[in-house]
Phi, psi and omega in degrees: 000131166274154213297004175262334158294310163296349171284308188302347206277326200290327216262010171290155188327270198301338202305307189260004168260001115040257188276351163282332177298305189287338176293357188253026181102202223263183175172143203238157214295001173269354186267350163327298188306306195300311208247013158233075198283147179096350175260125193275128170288003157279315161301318172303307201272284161011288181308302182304314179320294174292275181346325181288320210280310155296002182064021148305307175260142185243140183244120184244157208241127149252181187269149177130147161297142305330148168271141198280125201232107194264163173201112148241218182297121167309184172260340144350319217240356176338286200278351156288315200276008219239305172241034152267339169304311184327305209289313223259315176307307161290006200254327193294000000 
């Protein structure tokens, strides 16, 4: 991605309390609203896309009925998500 696409991607509403969320491990898309109360799952489902689509978010599918849909830190996103966890320990 180039870095003015990734500066717009970042500086979008939802993008970075995201990736402060996933720095703190996997999450799967209904626990996002609870812990971002006001993201609508059309912002939610938006978001994640693009974020996938930039290798920020990793979206993994497991097997079983319903199938289970986990999303966590892309590997794109290691030393970013490294340091919004720093950020997010201190803001707790």
């Amino acid at each position: 991605i180039p870095a003015g696409d990734r500066r717009e991607l970042l500086l979008r509403k939802w993008s970075l309390p995201l990736l402060a969320v996933l720095a703190k491990g996997d999450r799967r898309f209904a626990d996002f609203p609870v812990l971002l109360p006001g993201l609508s799952p059309r912002a939610l489902a938006l978001a994640l896309r693009d974020l996938e689509d930039s290798g920020l978010v990793d979206r993994r599918v497991g097997e079983g009925r319903p199938p289970s849909v986990r999303y966590s830190a892309g590997t794109r996103a290691a030393d970013l998500v490294d340091r919004i966890g720093a950020l997010a320990t201190r803001l707790d």
